[in-house]
N, C-alpha and C positions, 0 to 999 in steps of 0.2 A: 155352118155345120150344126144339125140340131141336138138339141137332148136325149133326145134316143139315137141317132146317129152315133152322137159320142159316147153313151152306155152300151151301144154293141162292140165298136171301137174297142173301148176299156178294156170288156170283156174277151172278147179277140186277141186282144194284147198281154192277157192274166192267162188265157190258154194257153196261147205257145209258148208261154212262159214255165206253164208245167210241161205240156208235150218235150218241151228240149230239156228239159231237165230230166227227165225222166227218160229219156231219149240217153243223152251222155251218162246218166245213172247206170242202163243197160251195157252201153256198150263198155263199159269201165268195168261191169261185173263180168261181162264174155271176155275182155281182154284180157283178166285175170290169168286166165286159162287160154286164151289164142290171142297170145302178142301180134300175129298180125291183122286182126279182124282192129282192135285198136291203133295202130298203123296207119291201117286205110282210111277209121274214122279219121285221126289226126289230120290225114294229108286232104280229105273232103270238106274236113274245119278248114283247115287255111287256102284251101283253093276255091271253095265256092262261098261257104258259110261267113267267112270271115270280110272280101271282098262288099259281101252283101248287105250286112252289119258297118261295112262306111261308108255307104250310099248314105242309109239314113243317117248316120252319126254327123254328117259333113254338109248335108242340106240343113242339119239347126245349125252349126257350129256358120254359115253364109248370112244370116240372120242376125247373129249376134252381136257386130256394129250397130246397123242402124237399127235394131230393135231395141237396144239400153241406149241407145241416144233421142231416139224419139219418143218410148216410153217415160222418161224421168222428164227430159224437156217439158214435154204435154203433162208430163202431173205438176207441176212446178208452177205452171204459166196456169193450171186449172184453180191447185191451190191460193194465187191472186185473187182473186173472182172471189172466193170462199172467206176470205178474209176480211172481206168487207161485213159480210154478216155479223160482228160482234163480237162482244168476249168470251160469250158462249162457246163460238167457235174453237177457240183458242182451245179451252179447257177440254171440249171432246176434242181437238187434235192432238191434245197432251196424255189424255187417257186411249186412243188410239197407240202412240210411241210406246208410253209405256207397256202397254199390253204386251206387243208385239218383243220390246225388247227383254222382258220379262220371260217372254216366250223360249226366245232362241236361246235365252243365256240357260235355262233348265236343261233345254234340247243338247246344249252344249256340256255341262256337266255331266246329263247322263251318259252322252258318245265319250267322256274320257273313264267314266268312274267302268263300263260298260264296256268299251272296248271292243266293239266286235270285229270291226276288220282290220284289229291289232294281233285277233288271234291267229293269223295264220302261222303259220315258220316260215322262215328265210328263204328257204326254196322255193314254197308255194309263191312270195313275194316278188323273188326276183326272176320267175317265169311268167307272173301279170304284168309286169314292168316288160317285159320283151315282146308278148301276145299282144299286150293292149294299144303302143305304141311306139313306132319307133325312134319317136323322141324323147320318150319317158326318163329312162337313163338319165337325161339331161335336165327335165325338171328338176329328179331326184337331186342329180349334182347340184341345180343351182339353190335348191333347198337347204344342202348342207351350208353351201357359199355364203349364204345368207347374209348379210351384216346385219350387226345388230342395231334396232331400232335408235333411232334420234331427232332430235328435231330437222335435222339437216337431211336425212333417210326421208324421212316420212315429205317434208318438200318434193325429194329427186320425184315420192312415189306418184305425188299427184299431180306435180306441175314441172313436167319434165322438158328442159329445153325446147326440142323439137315435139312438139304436140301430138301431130299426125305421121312422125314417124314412130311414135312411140305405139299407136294401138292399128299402124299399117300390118303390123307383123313381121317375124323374119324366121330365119333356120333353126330359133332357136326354140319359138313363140308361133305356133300356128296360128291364134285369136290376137298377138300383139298385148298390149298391157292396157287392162279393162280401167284402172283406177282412175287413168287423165281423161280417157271419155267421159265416164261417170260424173267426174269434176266439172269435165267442161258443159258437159249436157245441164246442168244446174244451172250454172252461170248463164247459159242459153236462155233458159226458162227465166232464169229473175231478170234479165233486160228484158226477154218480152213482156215485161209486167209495164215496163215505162215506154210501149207501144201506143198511140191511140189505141180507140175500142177496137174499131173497124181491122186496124191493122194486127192486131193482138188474137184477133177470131179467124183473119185468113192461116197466122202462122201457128194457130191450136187445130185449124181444119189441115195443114199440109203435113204437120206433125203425126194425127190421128193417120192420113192417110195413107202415110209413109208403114206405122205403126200394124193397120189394119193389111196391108201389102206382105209384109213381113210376116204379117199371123198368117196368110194365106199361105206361105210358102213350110212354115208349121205344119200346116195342116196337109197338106202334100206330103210332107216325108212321116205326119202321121199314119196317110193311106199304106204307106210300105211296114210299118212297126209289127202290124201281126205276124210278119216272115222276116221281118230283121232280126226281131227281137230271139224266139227261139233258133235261131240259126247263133246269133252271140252267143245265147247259156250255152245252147249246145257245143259249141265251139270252147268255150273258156272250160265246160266242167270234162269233157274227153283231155283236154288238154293240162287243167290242174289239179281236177279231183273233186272229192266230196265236200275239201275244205271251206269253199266257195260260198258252196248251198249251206253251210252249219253257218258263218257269217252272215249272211242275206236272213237266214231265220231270226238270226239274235238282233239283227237291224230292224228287224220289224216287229219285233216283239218290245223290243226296246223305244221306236217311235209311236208305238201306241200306248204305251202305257205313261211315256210322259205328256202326252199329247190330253190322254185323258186326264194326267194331272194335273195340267193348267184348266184346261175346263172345270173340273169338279172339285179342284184345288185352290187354284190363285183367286178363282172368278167367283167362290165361295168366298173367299178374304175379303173382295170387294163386294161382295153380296151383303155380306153383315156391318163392315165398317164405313164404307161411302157411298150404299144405295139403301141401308140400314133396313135390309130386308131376310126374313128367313131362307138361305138357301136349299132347303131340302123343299119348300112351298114353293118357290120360286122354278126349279127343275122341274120340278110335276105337273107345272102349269105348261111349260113348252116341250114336254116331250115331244110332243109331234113334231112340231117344230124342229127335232134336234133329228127326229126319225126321217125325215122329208130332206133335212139335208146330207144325211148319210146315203140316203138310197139314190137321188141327184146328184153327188158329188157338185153341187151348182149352188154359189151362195145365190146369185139373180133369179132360179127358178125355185128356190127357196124364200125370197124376198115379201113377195104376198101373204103367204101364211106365216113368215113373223111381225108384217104389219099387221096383220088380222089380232095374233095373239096379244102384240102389245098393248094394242088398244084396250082390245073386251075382256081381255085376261089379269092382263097386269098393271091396266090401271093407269097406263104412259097417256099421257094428252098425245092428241093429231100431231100438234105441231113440233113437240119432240121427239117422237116416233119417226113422223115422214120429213124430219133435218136429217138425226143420226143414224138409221138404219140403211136408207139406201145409202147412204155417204158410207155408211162401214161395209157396206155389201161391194165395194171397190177399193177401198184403203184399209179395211181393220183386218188384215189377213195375219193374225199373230199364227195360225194353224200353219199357214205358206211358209212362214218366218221361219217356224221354228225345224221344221221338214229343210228347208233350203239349208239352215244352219248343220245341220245333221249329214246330209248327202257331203259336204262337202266334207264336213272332219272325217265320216265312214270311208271315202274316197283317198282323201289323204293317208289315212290307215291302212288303207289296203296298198297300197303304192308304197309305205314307207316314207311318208314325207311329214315330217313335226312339224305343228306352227306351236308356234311359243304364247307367252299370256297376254303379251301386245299384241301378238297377231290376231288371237281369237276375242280380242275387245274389238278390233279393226272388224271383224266376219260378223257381230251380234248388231254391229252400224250397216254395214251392208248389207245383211241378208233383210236388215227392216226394211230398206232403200229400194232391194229389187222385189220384195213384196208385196210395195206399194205399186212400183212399177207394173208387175206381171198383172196385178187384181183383175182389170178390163179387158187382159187380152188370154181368149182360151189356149191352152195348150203354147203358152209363151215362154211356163218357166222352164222348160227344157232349156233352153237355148241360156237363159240368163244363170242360171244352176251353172251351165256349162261356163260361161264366164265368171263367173267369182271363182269355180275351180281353176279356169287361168291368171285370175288374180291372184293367188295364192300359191304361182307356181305347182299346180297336180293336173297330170296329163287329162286332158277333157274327154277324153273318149272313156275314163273311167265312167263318165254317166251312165253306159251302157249296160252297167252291171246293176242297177236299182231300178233298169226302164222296166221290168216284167212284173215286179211289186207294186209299180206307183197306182196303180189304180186301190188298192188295199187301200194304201195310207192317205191315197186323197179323199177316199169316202170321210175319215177319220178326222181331216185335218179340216174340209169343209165343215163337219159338223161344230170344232172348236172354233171355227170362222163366225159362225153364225152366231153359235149358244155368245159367244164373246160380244157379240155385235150388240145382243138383247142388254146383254149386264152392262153395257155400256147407256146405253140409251134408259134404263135405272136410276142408274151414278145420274147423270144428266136430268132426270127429270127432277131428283132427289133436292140438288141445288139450285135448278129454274124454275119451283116453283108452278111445272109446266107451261115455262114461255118458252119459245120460239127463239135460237137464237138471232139479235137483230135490235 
């Protein structure tokens, strides 16, 4: 799928995203005054609109086994390879983590201090809980059931007896439990480290192709999004109200402005103290750079014009530039991180479902883990979003309610992709000296 392909796409998907919104906005105003004109809208939500909305929702949710099982595996078994490079290395793989965890733990502060889809009431709550899935309920319950955290809990979570019964699924779990995959898919990856060469390249190409299979099938229930998508708002706002759309606003006002705070924020901290550079000179050097990738929503078709920049602009040598840029143009996704961190607490919030302060240390490790994952593959985090929401016990078809914004926040979040990538490759030149690491 190309670049403009996917910026009509986007676009396509940000329309019917207001058309249904503005669409259930109508019929909510008429209903006012002709309870049955909203009736009928109701019963056209759940007969046609709603049907429609788990077409798509149910082709990513097919996806999401072997797509976090081949995506981590393949980065795991690429990061070997990487390794050998030096301690260079090491150090941009430490200022990548950091970034990113950095990231989600802000993202994550502001969905608690923020709250947005805590605000609905109880009614508004326990009619998304009934609309959204008819397993919800029982997320919710097992949420409350919870036990609390321990070292013996946190074993059951990762290495649970029976393996592949554990993320086969059941009655209770449509996705099955994402955390033993994830575990095992590592494990996967670091023995393919102690592969021959030969043998270690067929099982990184079967991985990829597994991987690339699976984004194919992405991209298929991408084609249905522009008519899924407004057919959900439409459906969720005749059937809950306004409440919905005032949430969704404060969601997105809310991940942009911390999105922009780690850019112009944290990545200024690391501008002055470990790239020992003026960050207000530093910004003004890549704006374009930062404009190119907001308008792309694409770190890779952004990739050139921040090599370009680093070079004649800022001063990075060849060989630190073209190690750490494109290496961050696939792993330094703190922008991914911290949006994936987000979707899932706004999700949980609207559902009703707490995770506690170990759980949301657990969510700032994972969300780095699938954002490293998703970097290579387009339109992959839907499916993996959708998983760490079943990791965390919150019904996964809640993703449906963010899919008509995410093109907004991906503009935003690629640009904190990028701009991050630059201040990385800084820091790094800062302490090499301008070598190469190696």
């Amino acid at each position: 799928m190309s670049a403009d392909i996917d910026a009509r796409l986007a676009n396509r998907i940000l329309l019917g995203l207001a058309l249904g919104a503005v669409a259930g906005s109508v019929v909510l105003a008429i209903g006012s005054f002709a309870p049955a004109v909203l009736a009928a809208a109701q019963w056209f939500a759940t007969t046609i609109c709603d049907p429609l909305g788990q077409v798509f929702l149910r082709m990513l949710f097919f996806v999401v086994i072997p797509l976090v099982f081949a995506s981590l595996a393949h980065g795991v078994v690429q990061l070997g390879e990487l390794s050998e490079l030096g301690p260079l290395a090491g150090k941009t793989f430490t200022l990548f983590f950091a970034n990113m965890a950095i990231a989600v733990t802000l993202g994550l502060v502001m969905m608690n201090v923020l709250q947005p889809g805590g605000r609905l009431d109880e009614e508004t709550t326990s009619q998304l809980v009934q609309e959204y899935s008819g397993q919800a309920q029982q997320h919710v319950a097992r949420s409350a059931e919870r036990p609390a955290m321990s070292p013996a809990t946190i074993v059951d979570m990762f290495m649970p007896r029976n393996l592949f019964g554990a993320f086969v699924g059941n009655q209770r779990n449509v996705l099955g439990d994402v955390l033993p995959l994830i575990l095992f898919a590592i494990l996967i990856g670091a023995a393919g480290l102690k592969l021959p060469r030969e043998r270690k390249q067929r099982l990184q190409d079967s991985l990829e192709t597994v991987a690339e299979l699976m984004t194919g099938i992405v991209h298929f229930a991408l084609r249905i999004a522009p008519y899924a998508v407004p057919a959900m708002i439409f459906s969720v706002v005749v059937k809950i109200g306004f409440d919905i759309i005032i949430a969704l606003g404060l969601f997105v006002v809310g991940c942009i402005a911390v999105l922009l705070l780690h850019l112009f924020g944290t990545m200024s901290l690391w501008l002055r103290f470990l790239a020992r550079r003026r960050p207000i000179e530093f910004f003004r050097q890549i704006k374009d750079v930062l404009a190119t990738a907001f308008s792309t929503s694409s770190s890779s078709a952004t990739l050139p014009a921040a090599l370009a920049a680093s070079r004649e602009r800022l001063g990075i040598s060849p060989a630190t530039s073209g190690f750490v840029l494109p290496l961050g143009a696939t792993m330094n996704m703190s922008g991914t991180a911290l949006y994936e961190g987000c979707v899932v607490l706004f999700v949980a919030q609207v559902f009703g479902v707490q995770l506690d302060f170990t759980q949301q240390l657990t969510l700032v490790l994972l969300a780095v883990m699938s954002a490293v994952a998703v970097a290579s593959i387009p339109g992959g985090s839907l499916p993996l979003i959708a998983g760490l929401l079943v990791a965390f016990g919150i019904p996964p078809e809640g993703i449906g309610i963010i899919l008509g914004i995410d093109r907004i926040l991906d503009m935003t979040r690629t640009m904190v992709n990028v701009g991050a990538d630059l201040v990385t490759a800084a820091i790094v030149e800062e302490h090499s000296g301008g070598r190469a690491p190696g």
